[in-house]
C-alpha positions as CSV (number, residue, x, y, z in Angstrom):
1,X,0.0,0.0,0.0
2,X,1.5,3.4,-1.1
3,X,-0.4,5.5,0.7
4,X,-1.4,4.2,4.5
5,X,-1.5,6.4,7.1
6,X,-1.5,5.0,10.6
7,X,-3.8,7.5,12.9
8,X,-4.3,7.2,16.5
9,X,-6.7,9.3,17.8
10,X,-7.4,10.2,21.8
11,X,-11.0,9.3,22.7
12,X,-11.0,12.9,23.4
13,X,-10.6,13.9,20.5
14,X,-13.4,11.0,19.2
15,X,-15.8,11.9,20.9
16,X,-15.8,15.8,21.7
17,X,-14.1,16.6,17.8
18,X,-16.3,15.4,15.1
19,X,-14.1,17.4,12.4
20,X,-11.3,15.2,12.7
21,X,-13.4,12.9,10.7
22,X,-13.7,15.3,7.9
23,X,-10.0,15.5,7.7
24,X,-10.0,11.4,7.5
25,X,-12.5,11.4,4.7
26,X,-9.8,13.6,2.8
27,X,-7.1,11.9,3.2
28,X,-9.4,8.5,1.5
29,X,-11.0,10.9,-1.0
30,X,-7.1,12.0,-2.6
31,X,-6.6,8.1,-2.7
32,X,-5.0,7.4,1.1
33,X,-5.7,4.4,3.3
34,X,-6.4,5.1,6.8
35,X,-6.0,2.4,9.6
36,X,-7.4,4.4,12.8
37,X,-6.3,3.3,16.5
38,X,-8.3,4.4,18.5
39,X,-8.1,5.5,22.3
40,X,-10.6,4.1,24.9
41,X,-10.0,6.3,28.1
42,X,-12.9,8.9,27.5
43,X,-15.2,6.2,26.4
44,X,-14.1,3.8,30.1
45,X,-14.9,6.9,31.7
46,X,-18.4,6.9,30.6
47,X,-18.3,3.0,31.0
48,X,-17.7,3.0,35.1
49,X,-20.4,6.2,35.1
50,X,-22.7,4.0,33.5
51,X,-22.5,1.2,36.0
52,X,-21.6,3.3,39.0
53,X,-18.1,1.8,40.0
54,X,-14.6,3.7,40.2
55,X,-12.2,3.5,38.1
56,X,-8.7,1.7,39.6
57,X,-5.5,2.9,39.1
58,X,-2.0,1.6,40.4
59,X,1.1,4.2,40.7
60,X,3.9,2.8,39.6
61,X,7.5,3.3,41.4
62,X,8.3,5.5,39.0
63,X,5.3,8.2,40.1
64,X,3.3,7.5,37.1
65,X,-0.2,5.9,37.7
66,X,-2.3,3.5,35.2
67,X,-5.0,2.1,35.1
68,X,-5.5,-1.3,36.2
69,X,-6.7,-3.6,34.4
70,X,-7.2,-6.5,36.7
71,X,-9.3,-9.9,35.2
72,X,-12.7,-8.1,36.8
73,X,-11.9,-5.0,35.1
74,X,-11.4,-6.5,31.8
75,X,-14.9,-6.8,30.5
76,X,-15.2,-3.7,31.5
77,X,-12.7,-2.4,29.3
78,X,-13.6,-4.4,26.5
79,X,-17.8,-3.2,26.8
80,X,-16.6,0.8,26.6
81,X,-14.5,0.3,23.5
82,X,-17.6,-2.0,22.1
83,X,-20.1,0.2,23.4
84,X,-18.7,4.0,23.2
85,X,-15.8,4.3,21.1
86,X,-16.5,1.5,18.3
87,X,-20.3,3.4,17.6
88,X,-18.9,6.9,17.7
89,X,-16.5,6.1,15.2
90,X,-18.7,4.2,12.6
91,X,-21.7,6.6,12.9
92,X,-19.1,9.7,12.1
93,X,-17.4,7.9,9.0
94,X,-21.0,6.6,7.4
95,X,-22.0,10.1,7.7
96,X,-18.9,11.0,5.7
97,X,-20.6,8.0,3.3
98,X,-17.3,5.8,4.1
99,X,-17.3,2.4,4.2
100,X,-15.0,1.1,8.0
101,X,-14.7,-2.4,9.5
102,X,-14.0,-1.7,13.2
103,X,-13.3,-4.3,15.8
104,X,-10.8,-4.5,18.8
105,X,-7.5,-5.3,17.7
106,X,-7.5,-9.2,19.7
107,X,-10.7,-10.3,17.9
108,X,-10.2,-12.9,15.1
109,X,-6.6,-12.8,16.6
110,X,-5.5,-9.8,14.6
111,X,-3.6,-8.5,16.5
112,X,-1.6,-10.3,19.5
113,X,0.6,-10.1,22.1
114,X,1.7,-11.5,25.7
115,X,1.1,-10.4,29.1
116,X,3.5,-8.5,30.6
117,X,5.9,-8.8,33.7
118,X,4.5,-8.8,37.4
119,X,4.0,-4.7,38.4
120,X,6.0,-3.2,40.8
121,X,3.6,-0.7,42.8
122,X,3.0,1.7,45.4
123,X,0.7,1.2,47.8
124,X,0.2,3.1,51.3
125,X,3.9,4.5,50.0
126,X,5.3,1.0,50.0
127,X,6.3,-1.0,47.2
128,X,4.6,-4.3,46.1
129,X,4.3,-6.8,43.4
130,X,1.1,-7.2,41.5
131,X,0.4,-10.2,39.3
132,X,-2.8,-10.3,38.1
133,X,-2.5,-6.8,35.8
134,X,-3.4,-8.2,32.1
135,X,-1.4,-5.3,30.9
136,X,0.7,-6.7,27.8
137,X,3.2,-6.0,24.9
138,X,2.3,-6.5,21.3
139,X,4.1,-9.2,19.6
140,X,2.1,-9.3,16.3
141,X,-0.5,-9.3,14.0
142,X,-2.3,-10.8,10.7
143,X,-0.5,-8.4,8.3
144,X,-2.3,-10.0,5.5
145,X,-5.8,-9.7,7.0
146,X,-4.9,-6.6,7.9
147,X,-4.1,-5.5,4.3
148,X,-7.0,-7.1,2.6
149,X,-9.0,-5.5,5.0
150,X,-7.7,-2.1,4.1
151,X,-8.3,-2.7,0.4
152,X,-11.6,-3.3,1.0
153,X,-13.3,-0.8,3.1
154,X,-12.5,3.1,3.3
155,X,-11.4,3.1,7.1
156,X,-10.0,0.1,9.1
157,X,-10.7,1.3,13.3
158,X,-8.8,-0.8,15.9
159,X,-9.2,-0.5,19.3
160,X,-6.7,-1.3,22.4
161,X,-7.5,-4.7,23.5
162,X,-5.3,-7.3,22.2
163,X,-5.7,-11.1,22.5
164,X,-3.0,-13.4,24.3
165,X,-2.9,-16.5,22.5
166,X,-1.3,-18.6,25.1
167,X,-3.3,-17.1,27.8
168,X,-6.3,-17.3,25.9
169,X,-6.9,-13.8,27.0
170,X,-7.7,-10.2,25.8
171,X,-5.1,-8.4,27.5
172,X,-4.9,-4.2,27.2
173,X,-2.0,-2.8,25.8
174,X,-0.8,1.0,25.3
175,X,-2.8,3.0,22.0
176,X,0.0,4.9,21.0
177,X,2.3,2.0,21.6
178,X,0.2,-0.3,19.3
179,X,-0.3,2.0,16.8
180,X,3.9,1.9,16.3
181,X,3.5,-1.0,15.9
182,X,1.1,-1.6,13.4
183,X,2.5,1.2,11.2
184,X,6.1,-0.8,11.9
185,X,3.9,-4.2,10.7
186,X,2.3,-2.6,7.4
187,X,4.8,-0.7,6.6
188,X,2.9,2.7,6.5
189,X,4.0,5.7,5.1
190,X,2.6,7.9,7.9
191,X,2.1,7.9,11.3
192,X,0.2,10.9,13.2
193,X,-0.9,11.2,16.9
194,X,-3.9,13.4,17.3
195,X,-3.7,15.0,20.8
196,X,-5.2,17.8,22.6
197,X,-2.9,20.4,22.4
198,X,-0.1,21.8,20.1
199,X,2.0,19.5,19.8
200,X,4.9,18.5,22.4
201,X,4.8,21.9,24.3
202,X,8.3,22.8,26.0
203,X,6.5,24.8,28.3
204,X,3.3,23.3,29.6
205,X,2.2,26.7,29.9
206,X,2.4,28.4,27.0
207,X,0.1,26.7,24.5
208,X,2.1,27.5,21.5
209,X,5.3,26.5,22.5
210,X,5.2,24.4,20.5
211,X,8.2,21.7,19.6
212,X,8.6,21.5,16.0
213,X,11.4,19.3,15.6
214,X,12.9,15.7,18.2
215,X,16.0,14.3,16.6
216,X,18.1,11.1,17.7
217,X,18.6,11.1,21.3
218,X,16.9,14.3,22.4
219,X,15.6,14.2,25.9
220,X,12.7,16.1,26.3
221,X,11.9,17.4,29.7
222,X,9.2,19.3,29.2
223,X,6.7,16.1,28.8
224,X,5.2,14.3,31.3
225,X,1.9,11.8,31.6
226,X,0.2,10.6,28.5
227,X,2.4,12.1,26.3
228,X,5.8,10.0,27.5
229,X,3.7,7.1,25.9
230,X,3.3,8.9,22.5
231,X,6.9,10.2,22.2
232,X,7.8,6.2,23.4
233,X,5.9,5.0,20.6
234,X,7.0,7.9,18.2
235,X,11.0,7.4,18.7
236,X,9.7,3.2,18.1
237,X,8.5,4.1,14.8
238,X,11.4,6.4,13.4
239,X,13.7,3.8,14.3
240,X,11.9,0.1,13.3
241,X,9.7,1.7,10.5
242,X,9.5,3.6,7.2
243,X,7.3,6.4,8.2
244,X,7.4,10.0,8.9
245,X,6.0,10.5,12.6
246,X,3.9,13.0,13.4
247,X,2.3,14.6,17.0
248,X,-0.6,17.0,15.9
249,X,-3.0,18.6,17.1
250,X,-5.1,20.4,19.1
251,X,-8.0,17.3,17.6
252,X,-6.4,18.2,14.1
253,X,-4.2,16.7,11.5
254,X,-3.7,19.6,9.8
255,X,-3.1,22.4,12.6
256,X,-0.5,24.3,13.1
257,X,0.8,22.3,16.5
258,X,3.2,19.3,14.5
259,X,6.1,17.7,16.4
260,X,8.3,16.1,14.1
261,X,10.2,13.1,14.8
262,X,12.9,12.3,12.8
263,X,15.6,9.5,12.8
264,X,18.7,11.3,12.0
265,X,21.0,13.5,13.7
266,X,20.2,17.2,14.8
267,X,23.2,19.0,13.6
268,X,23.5,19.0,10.0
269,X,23.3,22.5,9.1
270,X,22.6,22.8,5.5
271,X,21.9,19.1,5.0
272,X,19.1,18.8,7.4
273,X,16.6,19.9,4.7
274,X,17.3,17.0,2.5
275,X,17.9,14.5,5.0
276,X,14.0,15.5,6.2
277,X,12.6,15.9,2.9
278,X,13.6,12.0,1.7
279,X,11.7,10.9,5.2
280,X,8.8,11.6,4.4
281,X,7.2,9.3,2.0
282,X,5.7,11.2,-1.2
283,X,4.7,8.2,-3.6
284,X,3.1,9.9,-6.6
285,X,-0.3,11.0,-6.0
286,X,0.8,11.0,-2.1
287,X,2.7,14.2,-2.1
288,X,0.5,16.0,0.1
289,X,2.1,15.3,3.5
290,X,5.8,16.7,1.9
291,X,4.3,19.8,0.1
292,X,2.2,20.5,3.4
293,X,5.4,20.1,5.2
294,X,7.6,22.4,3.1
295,X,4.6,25.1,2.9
296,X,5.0,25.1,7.1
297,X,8.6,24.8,7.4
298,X,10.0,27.1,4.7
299,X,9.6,30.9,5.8
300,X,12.3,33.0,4.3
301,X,12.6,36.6,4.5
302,X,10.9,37.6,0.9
303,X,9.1,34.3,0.1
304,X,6.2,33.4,-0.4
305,X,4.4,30.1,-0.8
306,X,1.5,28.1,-1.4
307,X,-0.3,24.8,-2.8
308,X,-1.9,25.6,-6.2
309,X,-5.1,23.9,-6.9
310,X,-3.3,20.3,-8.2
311,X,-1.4,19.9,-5.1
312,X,2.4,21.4,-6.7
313,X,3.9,23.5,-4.2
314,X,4.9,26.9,-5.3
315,X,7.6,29.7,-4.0
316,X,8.0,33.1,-5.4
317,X,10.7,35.4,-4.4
318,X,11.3,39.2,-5.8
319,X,7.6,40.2,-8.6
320,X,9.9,41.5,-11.5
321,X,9.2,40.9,-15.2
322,X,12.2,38.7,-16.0
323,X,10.9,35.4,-14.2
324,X,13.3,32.2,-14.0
325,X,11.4,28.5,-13.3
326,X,13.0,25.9,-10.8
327,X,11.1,22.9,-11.8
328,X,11.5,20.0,-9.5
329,X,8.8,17.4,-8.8
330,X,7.6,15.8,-5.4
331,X,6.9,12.6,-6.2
332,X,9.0,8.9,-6.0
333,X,8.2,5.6,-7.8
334,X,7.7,3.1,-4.9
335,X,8.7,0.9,-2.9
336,X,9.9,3.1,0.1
337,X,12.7,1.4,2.3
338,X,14.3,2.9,5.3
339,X,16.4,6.5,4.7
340,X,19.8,5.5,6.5
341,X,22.3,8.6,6.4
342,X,26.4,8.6,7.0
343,X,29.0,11.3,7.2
344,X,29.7,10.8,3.2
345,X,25.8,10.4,2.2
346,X,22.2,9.5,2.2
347,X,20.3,6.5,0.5
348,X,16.9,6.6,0.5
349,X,13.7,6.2,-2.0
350,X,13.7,9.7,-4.2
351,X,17.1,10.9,-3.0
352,X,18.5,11.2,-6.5
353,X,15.2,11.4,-8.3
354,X,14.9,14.0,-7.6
355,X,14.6,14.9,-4.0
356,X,17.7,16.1,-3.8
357,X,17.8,18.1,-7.1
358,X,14.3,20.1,-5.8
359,X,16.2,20.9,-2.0
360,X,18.5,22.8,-3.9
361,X,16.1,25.0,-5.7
362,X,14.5,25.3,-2.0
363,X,17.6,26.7,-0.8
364,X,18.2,28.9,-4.0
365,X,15.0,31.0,-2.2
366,X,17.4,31.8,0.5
367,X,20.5,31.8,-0.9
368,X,20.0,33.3,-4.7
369,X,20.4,37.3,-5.0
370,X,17.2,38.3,-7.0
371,X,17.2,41.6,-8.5
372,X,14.5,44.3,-8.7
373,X,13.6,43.7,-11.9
374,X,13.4,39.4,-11.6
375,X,11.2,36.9,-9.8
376,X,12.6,33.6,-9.1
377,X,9.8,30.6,-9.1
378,X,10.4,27.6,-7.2
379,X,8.0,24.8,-7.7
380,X,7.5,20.9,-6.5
381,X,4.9,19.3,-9.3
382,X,3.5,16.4,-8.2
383,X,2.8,13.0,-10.6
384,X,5.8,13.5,-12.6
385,X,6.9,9.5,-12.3
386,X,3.5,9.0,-13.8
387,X,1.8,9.3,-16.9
388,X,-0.3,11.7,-15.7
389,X,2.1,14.4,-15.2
390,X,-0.8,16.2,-13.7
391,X,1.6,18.8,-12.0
392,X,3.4,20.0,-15.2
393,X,0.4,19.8,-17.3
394,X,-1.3,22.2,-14.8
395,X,2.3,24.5,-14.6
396,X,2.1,24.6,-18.5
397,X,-1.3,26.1,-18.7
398,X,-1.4,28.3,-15.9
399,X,1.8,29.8,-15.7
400,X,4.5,31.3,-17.3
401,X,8.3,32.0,-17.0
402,X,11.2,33.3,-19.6
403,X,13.8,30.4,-19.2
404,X,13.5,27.0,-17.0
405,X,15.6,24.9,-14.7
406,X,14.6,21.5,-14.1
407,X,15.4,19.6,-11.3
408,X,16.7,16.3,-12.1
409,X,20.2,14.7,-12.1
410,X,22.7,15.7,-14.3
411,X,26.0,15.2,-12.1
412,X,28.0,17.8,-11.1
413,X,29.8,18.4,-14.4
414,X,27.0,18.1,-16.3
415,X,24.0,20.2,-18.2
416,X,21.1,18.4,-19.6
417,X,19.8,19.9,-22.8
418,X,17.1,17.9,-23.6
419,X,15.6,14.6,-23.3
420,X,13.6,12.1,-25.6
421,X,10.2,12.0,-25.7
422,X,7.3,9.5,-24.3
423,X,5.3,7.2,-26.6
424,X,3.2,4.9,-24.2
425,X,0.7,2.5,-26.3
426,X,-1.8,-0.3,-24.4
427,X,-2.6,-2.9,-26.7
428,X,-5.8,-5.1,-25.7
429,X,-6.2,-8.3,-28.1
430,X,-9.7,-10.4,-27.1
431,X,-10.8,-13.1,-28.6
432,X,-12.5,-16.4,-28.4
433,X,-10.5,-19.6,-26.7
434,X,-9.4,-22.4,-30.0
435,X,-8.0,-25.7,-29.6
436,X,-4.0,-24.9,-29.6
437,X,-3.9,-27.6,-31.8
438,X,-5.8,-26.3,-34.5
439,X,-4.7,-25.2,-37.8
440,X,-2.9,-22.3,-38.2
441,X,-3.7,-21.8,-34.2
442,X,-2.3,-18.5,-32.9
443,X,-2.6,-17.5,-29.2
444,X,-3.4,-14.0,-28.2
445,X,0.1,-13.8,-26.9
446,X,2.0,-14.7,-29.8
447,X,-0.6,-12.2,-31.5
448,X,0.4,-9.6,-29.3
449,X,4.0,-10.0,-29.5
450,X,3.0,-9.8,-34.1
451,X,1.0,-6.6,-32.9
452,X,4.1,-5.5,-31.1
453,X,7.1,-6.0,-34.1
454,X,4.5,-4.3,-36.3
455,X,4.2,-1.0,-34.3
456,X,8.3,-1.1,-33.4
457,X,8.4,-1.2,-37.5
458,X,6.2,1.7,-38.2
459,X,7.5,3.8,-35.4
460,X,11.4,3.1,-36.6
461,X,10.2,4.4,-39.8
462,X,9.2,7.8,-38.4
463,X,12.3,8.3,-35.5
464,X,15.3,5.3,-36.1
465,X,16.7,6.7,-33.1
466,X,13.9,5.4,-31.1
467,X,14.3,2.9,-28.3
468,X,11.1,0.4,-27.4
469,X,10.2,-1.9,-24.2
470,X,7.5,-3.9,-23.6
471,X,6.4,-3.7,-20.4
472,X,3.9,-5.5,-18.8
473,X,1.8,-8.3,-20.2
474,X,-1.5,-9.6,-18.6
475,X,-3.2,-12.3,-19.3
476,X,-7.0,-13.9,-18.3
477,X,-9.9,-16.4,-19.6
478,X,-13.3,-15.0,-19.0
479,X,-16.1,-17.4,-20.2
480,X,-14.1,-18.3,-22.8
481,X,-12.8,-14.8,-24.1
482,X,-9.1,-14.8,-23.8
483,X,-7.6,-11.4,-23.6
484,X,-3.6,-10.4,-23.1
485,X,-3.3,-6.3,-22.5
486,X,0.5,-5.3,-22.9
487,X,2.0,-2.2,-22.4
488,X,4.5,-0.8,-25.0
489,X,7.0,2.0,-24.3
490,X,8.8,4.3,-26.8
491,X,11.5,6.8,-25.7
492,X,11.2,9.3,-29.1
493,X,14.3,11.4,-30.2
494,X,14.0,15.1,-30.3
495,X,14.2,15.3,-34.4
496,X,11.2,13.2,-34.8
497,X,8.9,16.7,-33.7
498,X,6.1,17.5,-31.9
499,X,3.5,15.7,-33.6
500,X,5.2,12.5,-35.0
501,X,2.2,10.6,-33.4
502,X,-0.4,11.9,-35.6
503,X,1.9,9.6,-38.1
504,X,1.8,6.5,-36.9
505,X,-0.7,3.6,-37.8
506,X,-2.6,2.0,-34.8
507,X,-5.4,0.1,-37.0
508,X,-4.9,-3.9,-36.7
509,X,-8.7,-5.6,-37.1
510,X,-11.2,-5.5,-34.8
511,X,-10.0,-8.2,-32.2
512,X,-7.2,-5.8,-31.5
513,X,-7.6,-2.3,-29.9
514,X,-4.7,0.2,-29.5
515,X,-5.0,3.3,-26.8
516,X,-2.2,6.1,-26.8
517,X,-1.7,6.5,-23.1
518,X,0.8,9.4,-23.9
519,X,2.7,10.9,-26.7
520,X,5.1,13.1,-25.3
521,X,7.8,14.5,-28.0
522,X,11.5,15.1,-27.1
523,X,13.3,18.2,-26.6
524,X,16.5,19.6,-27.7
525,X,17.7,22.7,-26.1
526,X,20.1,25.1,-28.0
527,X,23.5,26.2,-26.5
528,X,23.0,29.7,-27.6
529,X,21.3,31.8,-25.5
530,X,21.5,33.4,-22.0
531,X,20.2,30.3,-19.8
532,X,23.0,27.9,-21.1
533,X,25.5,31.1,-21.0
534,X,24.6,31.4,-17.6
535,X,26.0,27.8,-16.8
536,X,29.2,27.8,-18.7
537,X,30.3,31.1,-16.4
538,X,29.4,29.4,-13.4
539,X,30.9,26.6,-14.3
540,X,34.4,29.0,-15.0
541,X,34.3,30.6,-11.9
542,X,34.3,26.8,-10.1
543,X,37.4,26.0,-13.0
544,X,35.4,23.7,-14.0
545,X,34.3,21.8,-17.9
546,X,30.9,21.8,-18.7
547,X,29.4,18.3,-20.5
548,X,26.3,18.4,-22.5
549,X,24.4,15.7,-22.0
550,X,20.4,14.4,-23.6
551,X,18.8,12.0,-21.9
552,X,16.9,8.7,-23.2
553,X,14.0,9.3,-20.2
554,X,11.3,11.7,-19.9
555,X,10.9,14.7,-17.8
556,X,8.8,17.2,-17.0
557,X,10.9,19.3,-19.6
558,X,8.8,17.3,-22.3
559,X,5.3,18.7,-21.0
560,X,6.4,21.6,-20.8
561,X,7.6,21.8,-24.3
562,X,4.6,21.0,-25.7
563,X,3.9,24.4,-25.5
564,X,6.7,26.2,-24.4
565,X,8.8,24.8,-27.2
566,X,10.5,28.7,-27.5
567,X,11.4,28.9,-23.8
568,X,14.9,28.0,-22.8
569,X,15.2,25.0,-20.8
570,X,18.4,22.9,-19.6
571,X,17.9,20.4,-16.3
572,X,20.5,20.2,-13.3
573,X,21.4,19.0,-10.4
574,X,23.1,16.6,-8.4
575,X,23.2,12.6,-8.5
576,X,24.0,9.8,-10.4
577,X,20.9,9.3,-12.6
578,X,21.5,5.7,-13.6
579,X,20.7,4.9,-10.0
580,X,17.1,6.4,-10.6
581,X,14.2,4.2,-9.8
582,X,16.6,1.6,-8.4
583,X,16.9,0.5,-4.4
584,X,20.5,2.0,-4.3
585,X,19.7,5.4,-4.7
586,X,22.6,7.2,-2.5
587,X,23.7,10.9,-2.9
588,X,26.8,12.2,-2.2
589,X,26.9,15.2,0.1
590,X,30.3,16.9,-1.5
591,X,27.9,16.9,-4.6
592,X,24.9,18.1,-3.7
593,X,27.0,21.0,-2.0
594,X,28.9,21.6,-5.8
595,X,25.6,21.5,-7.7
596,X,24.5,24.1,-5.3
597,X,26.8,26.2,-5.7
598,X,27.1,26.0,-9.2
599,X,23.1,27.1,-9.2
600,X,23.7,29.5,-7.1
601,X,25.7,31.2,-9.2
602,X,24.2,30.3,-12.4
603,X,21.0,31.7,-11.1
604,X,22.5,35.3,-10.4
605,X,24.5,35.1,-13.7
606,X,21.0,34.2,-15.6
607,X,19.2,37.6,-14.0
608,X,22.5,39.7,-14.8
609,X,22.4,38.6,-18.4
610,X,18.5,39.2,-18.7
611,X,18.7,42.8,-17.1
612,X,21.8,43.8,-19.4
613,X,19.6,42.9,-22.3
């Protein structure tokens, strides 16, 4: 799943702060799945009100009390998640008209675990054992249940109670703590904690104190009861899981109070933006969470920012006529594995395409001198590793610029001029099932791969320099109509032109069906002209040689060119791009600190040609 968020939400919060529930609907209407944990104190509360009986808690040695949750108090327990929580959470999300299976977690032994060591107590200021607590640690759960159940419904809700399969027992175990876990177990790209108030505070009384940022081995002094739990589970997370992890609040998602946890080290100066930046997850169409993130986090003097109606996030600094594009894109391919950082590097999903590339144009906001009469546009399109290439469609209509950087990697010593163009066919071949051994018998796959040769052939006539791949093949028998859909990919030259698809042949009989997914053409920048001039100085000053390079992929330079086929555009910036959509992405930090400064200059050189003009 490449969007899962793991939310654990405070009964509080449940049941007094029926908005958080719009905010869940959004994050499953832009295409996310939600797994809620959900928090049982408010609804035990009303539980022991109900049936007139107090509530027991034990203090621990170390000062802090819990509640006990003895074999009597148990069913308890179980009946307030069952009969408080579990409703209010069903009834809110069918209003939203979302479809959620909620349970507690130890029913149909999802989710298990084991009962934990004896209690060491206070009681009457004297310490004492107690045995029969059926407090426990998880240990597990039915990950594949788990995800087929997440497939199929809208919202997943688990509550706290957890089943002890050697005990044969529902034991209670910690909300936050389980929700770790589970986010550890499905390998979720998010992980929030909805609380009460802003955040970590690190002043309980000031409200907006808020915490923004708890690196590797902080210690936080400030925090004390419920929360220890939820920065216990969020530190679990960050270091077992793939997540980025999240404290929020007060009852919000989206608020202003966010403590970030992050697994890497706190002083990294200029690196810390990029080490951040590849941690949280932004699979393409689940770039909300990053652009969110950068709209909150980057306030320089001068700039401003926000998220355009598609979801690309967009900085301006300086409003003068001569406008210079930084076009990076958000999005990763998947899978996401676990961002590991040393003192020469970081490897992590999107680090070289092209995370690292759009950092530096985040940095050129603060670092770039823009004159008077220039505007420098930084922006982060989303759905660029997809055919969509929503966010660079919507940047071509809608907006405008005299020359444009893209951000993808060249290598240090290297300026991309241009890159080939996208031809992406589907070819669907249905017919009915024959006897193999009939004459002149031809299966829908052989006819495919005939479909295939024939297409390569008439495509080589209008570009030789093309290269093809076929994709993906599928296969399946449906009352007897065998059908085979294959994908077929063509990376088109620059000389072939704009509309080299309008002369290519697609008609093969009516069993066969051909669909242009996308017919992007290539692009060929000159080397005349102030944008490239700007990079060969910069280069000089570093005493360095510049290498032209064009690319056999696709970027969002191709969209772009569509249209704006007269406006200058070269792509730079830092990594090794045969590593791209492979799990070894690593970037070198020496590199990403040349290419920077390399921009940097190129970027003031580009506004000194323009206003000399």
């Amino acid at each position: 799943m490449d969007h899962l968020y793991v939310i654990k939400l405070g009964s509080s919060t449940l049941v007094n702060h029926p908005e958080i529930f719009e905010e869940i609907t959004a994050i499953v209407h832009r295409g996310g799945n939600v797994l809620l944990v959900a928090g049982g104190a408010e609804g035990i509360r009303q539980k022991y009100s109900q049936i007139d009986r107090e509530i027991p808690f034990l203090t621990l040695v170390s000062g802090d009390e819990v509640r006990y949750c003895s074999p009597e108090e148990m069913p308890f327990i179980r009946a307030a998640y069952d009969e408080f929580i579990i409703p209010i959470v069903n009834e809110n999300l069918r209003k939203h008209r979302l479809n959620v299976f909620s349970q507690s977690g130890g029913e149909n032994d999802i989710v298990f675990g084991a009962k934990a060591k004896p209690l060491k107590v206070l009681k009457n200021n004297k310490p004492v054992i107690v045995r029969d607590s059926l407090f426990g640690n998880f240990t597990g759960c039915n990950v594949e249940f788990l995800k087929a159940t997440l497939a199929t419904f809208d919202v997943v809700c688990l509550t706290a109670p957890i089943i002890d399969k050697e005990l044969g027992e529902f034991i209670n175990i910690d909300a936050d703590v389980l929700a770790a876990h589970l986010a550890i177990e499905l390998e979720a790209q998010h992980l929030r904690f909805v609380t009460s108030t802003y955040g970590i505070l690190t002043d309980v009384e000031d409200e907006r104190s808020t915490l923004s940022d708890v690196y590797l081995g902080d210690e936080i002094h400030s925090i004390k009861g419920r929360m220890k739990q939820k920065v216990r589970a969020a530190n679990l997370a960050i270091q077992q899981g793939i997540c980025d992890v999240c404290i929020t609040g007060p009852h919000t998602l989206e608020g202003s109070g966010k403590t970030w946890f992050w697994n890497m080290e706190k002083e990294l100066n200029d690196m810390d933006l990029l080490n951040k930046v590849v941690r949280i997850p932004s699979i393409s169409q689940g770039e909300h969470e990053l652009a969110h993130y950068l709209l909150d986090n980057i306030q320089y003097p001068g700039v401003t920012g926000r998220i355009d109606e598609v979801g690309n996030i967009v900085f301006q600094k300086g409003n003068g006529p001569n406008k210079l594009l930084l076009l990076g894109h958000l999005d990763t391919v998947p899978h996401i594995w676990k961002v590991e950082s040393d003192s020469q590097g970081i490897t992590g999903r999107g680090v070289v395409d092209a995370k690292g590339c759009f950092v530096n144009f985040v940095h050129m906001l603060r670092d770039a001198e823009v004159p008077s009469n220039g505007s420098l546009l930084v922006i982060g399109a989303v759905e660029e590793e997809i055919s969509s290439s929503k966010g660079a469609h919507y940047i071509k209509d809608h907006y405008s610029a005299d020359a444009v950087i893209i951000g993808e990697p060249s290598g240090e010593g290297s300026l991309t001029l241009g890159y080939y163009g996208l031809y992406k066919l589907e070819i669907i071949i249905s017919r009915p099932q024959e006897h193999t051994a009939a004459k002149d018998a031809l299966s829908v796959i052989d006819q495919l791969h005939v479909v295939v040769e024939e297409i390569r052939s008439r495509v080589r006539t209008i570009d030789p320099q093309c290269l093809s791949s076929l994709i993906d093949i599928e296969h399946s028998n449906a009352k007897g109509i065998l059908t085979v859909n294959g994908i077929l990919n063509f990376r088109i030259s620059p000389p072939a032109g704009k509309e080299y698809a309008s002369k290519i042949e697609l008609e093969f009989g009516e069993d066969v069906i051909v669909k242009v997914l996308r017919a992007t053409p290539g692009f060929a920048n000159p080397r005349n002209g102030a944008l490239v001039k700007a990079f060969i100085r910069s280069f000089a000053k570093e005493e360095k040689s510049i290498h032209y390079i064009k690319k056999r992929g696709t970027s969002d330079m191709n969209t772009l060119a569509t249209t704006w086929d007269a406006t200058p555009m070269v792509a730079y910036g830092p990594g090794d791009s045969s590593l791209d959509h492979t799990n070894h992405e690593y970037l070198h930090i020496k590199e990403v600190e040349a290419t920077r400064t390399i921009l940097k200059e190129a970027v003031g050189e580009w506004f000194r040609l323009k206003g000399s003009e």
